[in-house]
Every structure is written in structure tokens, then in C-alpha cells.
N, C-alpha and C positions, 0 to 999 in steps of 0.2 A: 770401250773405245778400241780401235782397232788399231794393231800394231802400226809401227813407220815400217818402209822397206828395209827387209833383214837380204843378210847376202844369205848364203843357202846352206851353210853349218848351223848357223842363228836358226835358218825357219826351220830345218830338221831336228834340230836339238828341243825347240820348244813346240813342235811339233807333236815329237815325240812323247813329251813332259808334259804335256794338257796345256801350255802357256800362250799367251794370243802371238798368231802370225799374221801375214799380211792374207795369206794363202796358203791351201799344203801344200807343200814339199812334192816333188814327182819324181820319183825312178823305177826301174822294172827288173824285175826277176827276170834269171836269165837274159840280160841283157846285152851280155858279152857272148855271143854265139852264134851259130850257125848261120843264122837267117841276112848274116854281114858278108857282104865279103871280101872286108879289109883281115875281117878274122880267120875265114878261112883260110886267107893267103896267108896269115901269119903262122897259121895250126900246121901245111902244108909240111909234109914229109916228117913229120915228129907225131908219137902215140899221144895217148890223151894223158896219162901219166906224165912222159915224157916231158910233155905239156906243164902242167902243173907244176914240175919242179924244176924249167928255166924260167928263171928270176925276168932276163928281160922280157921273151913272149909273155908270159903270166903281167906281165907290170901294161905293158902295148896292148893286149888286149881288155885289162881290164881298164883303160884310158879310153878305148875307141868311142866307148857310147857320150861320152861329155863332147865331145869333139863332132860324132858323126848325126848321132839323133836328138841331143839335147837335154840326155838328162840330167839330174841336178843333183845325182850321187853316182859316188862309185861302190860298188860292190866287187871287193877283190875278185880275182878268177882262182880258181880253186876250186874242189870236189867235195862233196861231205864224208868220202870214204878215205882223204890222206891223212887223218890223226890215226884212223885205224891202220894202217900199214906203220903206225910209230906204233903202236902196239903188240906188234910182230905178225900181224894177220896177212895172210900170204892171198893176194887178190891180183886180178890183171880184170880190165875191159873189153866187155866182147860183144857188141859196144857198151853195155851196161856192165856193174861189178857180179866179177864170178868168183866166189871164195877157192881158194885154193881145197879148204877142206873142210864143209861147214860145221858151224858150232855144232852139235850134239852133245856135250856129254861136258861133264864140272870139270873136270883136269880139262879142257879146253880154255874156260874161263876162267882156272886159277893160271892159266900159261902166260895169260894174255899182258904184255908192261901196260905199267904205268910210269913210263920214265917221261922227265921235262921234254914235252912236245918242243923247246926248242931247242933239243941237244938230235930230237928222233926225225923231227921234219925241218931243221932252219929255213930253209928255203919260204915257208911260209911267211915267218918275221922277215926278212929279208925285203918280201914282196911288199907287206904291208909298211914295214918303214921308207921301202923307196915310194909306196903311191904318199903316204903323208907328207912326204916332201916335196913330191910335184903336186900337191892339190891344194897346198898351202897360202902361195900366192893368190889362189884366187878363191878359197876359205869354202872349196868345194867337198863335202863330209865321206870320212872314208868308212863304210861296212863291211864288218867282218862276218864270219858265220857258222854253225857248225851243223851236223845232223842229231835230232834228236837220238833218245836209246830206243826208243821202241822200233821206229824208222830205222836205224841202223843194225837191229837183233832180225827185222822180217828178212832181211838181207844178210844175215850171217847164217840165220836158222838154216834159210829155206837155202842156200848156196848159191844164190843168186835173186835179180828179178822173178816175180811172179804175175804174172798179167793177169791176171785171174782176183787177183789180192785176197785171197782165202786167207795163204800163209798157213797152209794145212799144220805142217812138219811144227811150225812157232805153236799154235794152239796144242798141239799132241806136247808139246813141252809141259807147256801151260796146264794141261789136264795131269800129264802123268809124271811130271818131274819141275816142280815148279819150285823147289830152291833152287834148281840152274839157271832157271831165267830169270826167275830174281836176282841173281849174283851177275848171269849177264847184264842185267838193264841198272844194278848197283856200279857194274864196275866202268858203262858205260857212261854213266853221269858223272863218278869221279871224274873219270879221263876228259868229260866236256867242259865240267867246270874251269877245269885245269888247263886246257885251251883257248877256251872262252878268255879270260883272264889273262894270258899269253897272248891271243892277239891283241886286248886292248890298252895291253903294256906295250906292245909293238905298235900302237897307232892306229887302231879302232876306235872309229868314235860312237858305232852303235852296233849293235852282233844282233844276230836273229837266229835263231833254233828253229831249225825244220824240221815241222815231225810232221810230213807227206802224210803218211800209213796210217795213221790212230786214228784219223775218220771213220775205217773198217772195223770200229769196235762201238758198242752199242755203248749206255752211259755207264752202268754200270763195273762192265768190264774196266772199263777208259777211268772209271776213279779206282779202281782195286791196282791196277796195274801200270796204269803209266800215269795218274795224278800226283802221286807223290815225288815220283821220278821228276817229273818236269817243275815241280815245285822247288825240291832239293836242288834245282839248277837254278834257278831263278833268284834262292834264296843264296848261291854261293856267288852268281857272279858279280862283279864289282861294278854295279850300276850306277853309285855316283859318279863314275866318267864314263860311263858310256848304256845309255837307255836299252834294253829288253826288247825283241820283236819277238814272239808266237807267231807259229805260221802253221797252219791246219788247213788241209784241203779236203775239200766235199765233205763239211763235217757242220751241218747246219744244226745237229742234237747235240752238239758237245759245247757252243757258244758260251755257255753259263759256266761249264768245269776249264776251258780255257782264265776267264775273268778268275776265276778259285783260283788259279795255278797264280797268279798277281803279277803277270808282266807289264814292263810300262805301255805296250802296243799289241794287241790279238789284231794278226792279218788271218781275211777269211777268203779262201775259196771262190767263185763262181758261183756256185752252187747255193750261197748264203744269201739271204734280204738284208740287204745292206743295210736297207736302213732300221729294220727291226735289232741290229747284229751293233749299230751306232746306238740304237737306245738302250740296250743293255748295256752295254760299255758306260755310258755316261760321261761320271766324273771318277770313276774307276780303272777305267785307261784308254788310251787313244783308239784308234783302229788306222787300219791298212788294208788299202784295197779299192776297187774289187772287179774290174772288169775283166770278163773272160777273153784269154788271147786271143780266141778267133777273131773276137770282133776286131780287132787292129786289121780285118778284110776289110773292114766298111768303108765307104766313101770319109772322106776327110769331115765333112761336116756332119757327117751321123755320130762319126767320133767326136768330136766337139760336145754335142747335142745329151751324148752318154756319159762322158766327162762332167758335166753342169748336172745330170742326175746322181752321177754318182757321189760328186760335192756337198751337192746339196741334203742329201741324207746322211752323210761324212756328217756335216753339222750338231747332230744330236750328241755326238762324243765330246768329249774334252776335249781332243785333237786329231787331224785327219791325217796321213801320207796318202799320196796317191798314187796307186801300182794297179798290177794286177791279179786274179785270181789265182794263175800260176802262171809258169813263167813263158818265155816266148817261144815259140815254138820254129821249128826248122823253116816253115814255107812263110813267116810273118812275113810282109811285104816291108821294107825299110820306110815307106813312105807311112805305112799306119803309125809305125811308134812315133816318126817325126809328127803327125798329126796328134797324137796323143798328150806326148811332152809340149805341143804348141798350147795344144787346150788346155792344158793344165796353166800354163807361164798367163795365160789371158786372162784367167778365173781372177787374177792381180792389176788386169785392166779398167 
């Protein structure tokens, strides 16, 4: 039997959870960005950092997409690299994170705090208590989020992006000094758990791990080295109030070692068959996903039309959210994601 109408905490939570909804749940990655430009004008004349740590911009703009496009969650605004600056890690954006000095060497990663992320970054709790209070009224669910360790070490190793995603300098760890990077990617999971946790003592009601990068590792690797890691996260956070998202991009061989890792939701990439990626999942956890940003170019009713396939293979899981494969991009047209989040809201028609 199929749910009555839930407001949109209810359909995200049992969404999330395998439990029947009326419909999934819609919001999108990167949602609060560029591609607006009520956010631009907000971002106007302040760094991205900057950014980040005013309470009201970060609160404005992570409110804009319920207001402007129609989503049905907020995802704070925020970066995966400010718990690491509570850590002492000296980084600035240029526009991507540039390490002040990259990891190299164990006295780097024994330097690194572990102090309460909300004594090192308040500003964060801050942000997420003021969104649960404006989102309350109207029972709209607030996400939190952090970056995975492995996704977080490609970016410390190497001292920056690598467009390339080799991650040369990370694997040379990896081959020739690999209790460093293990005590890296130990001490990074501490530090998530522990945030993790932090926000949803501050008013998350569901957190999602992004680990971008670990697509770039074959299965093997991906179970030696970041399986257990993501697992250890999974297993410390405090999931009875607030549900687990996985988020893996372009990582169509790892679908099985995600499920292993036992979040309550694997979000997959573009790159993944949806619906083969909903049959694994089953009744072992939800899914998320999956349509590639660009397509938010297409005409309104090809978005429609991709929306209803991508539903419809969502089906085979326990439970669906619907997003995308990543997040949105600078030139998204405003009009696609309105088309997007409409098709979604209709799928309940």
C-alpha cells in the first residue's frame, strides 16, 4: 500500500530508511552555487572561505534553492575542506584547495588536532542550528556533510587538485611509505566521525560522505585502503537520528564494496546503470541519484521524460532520493533544475 502524503522530513527520512513514501524525495548537489544569481550576489566581494564562515551569507545561501528552484532539502553551504582547517591544516582557494604545505611525511599527520570541531570551526553549528530553525515550520529536512579521507588525503598528498586524478605523489606514499597514509586516512576518519556527529547534534537530519576520488582505484585497492575507512565511519556515526548517504563518482566497479561499507543510501555517479546499481542495493540500502548535470540543458520535458526513467529503475531498491550524478555545475540553466525538481514533485501526481 502506498504511503498518504508525507511533508518532506517524513518522505526523506523514510526514504532514506527503505520505508514507503508517496514519492522520492528531490534535491541536488551543489545546489547552492554558481549557476544562481541571487547566490552570486550574495558571494559578491567576500573569498570562498570568507564565505563559509559568515553565519548569515552561508544560512541565505543555503535557503536560496527551497525558495528559488524548488527543492525539498537543504544541504548547508559549506566546503569539505573546513574541519580540516580545524585541524590546523593551513590551506587557502585558488579557486580549488591549495595546501599550505602538503602532507608528506608522519610528523605532519601526528601535527594534525583533533580538537571538538565545534570549539575549531563554531561557525558551522551555528549555521546548521540557524537552518533547523528556519526549516522547521515547514518540516523541510536539513543535510549535513563531510568529505571523505581518502578524497580529502588526494588533496593533502598531492597539495592541491589534480585534474589528471592519477594522485601520483598519494600512490608513491602508498607504495613507499604506507604507515603514513594509513595514519593519514586513520586520523581523517577520526576527525569525520567526530563532525559527523557534531553536526547532527547541531541539527542534521541526514550527513552524506563524499568520497569524489575512490572511483580512481580499482576494487582491490578500494577494499585495502579506503574499505575499511569508510566503514569505520559509517559504523561510528550516530545514524539513529540522522540516515548515512555514500557518494562515489564515476565508480561503476566499486557498487558492491560501497553496499559492504553498509550506509543507509549509496549515491552513484552518471556514469553508473541505475538500474542495475538499484538492484544491488535492494533491501540493503536506498540509492541516490542519478542524472548527469548536463542534462539539466535539455528541454524541460526530456527532463521530465529522464526523471520517470530514472524513478522507475530507483524502484528496485528499498528506497530512492532523487539528485544527481554530481553536483551542478557553473553554466546549469536555473530553468533545468526548476524542470527537474517539477518532475520530480509530479512523479506524486
Amino acid at each position: 500500500m502506498a504511503a498518504p502524503t508525507l511533508d518532506p522530513t517524513q518522505r526523506m527520512l523514510r526514504a532514506c530508511r527503505g520505508e514507503p513514501v508517496d514519492r522520492p524525495p528531490v534535491w541536488l548537489m551543489r545546489q547552492a552555487g554558481r549557476y544562481l544569481p541571487e547566490y552570486r550576489a550574495v558571494r559578491k566581494d567576500v573569498t570562498f572561505l570568507e564565505m563559509c564562515a559568515d553565519v548569515e551569507r552561508a544560512v541565505e545561501v543555503s535557503l536560496q534553492p527551497i525558495r528559488l528552484v524548488g527543492s525539498e532539502a537543504v544541504v548547508f553551504f559549506c566546503d569539505i575542506f573546513v574541519p580540516v582547517l580545524g585541524m590546523g591544516v593551513g590551506l587557502d582557494f585558488a579557486p580549488g584547495p591549495v595546501m599550505e604545505a602538503p602532507v608528506r611525511e608522519r610528523a605532519q599527520v601526528d601535527a594534525m588536532s583533533l580538537a571538538d570541531p565545534r570549539e575549531t570551526v563554531p561557525y558551522v553549528f551555528e549555521i546548521l542550528s540557524r537552518l533547523r530553525q528556519e526549516l522547521a515550520a515547514d518540516q523541510i529536512p536539513l543535510i549535513g556533510f563531510a568529505g571523505a579521507p581518502f578524497t580529502l588525503a588526494t588533496y593533502l598528498v598531492e597539495g592541491k587538485g589534480d585534474p589528471t586524478r592519477t594522485f601520483e605523489n598519494l600512490h608513491r606514499m602508498r607504495r613507499e611509505d604506507p604507515s603514513t597514509l594509513k595514519a593519514l586516512l586513520d586520523r581523517l576518519a577520526e576527525g569525520t566521525v567526530t563532525y559527523l556527529n557534531a553536526q547532527i547534534d547541531a541539527g542534521a537530519q541526514v550527513v552524506q560522505l563524499f568520497d569524489t576520488w575512490a572511483g580512481t582505484l580499482d576494487e582491490d585497492t578500494y577494499a585495502e585502503w579506503v574499505l575499511p575507512v569508510n566503514r569505520a565511519i559509517a559504523d561510528g556515526v550516530n545514524r539513529t537520528d540522522a540516515p548515512l548517504i555514500l557518494y562515489m563518482n564515476d565508480a561503476p566497479h566499486l557498487v558492491d564494496s560501497m553496499l559492504e561499507i553498509g550506509p543507509d543510501v549509496i549515491s552513484v555517479g552518471g556514469s553508473v546503470d541505475f538500474a542495475e546499481a538499484a538492484k544491488k542495493a535492494g533491501q540493503r540500502a536506498s540509492i541516490q541519484g542519478n542524472l548527469p548535470p548536463e542534462e539539466l540543458a535539455l528541454p524541460a520535458e526530456e527532463i521530465a521524460r529522464r526523471v520517470g526513467e530514472i524513478a522507475a529503475a530507483g524502484r528496485a531498491a528499498r528506497g530512492h532520493v532523487l539528485n544527481l550524478g554530481h553536483g551542478c555545475l557553473p553554466e546549469t540553466p536555473v530553468e533545468g533544475v526548476r524542470a527537474f525538481t517539477a518532475a520530480a514533485k509530479a512523479l506524486g501526481t
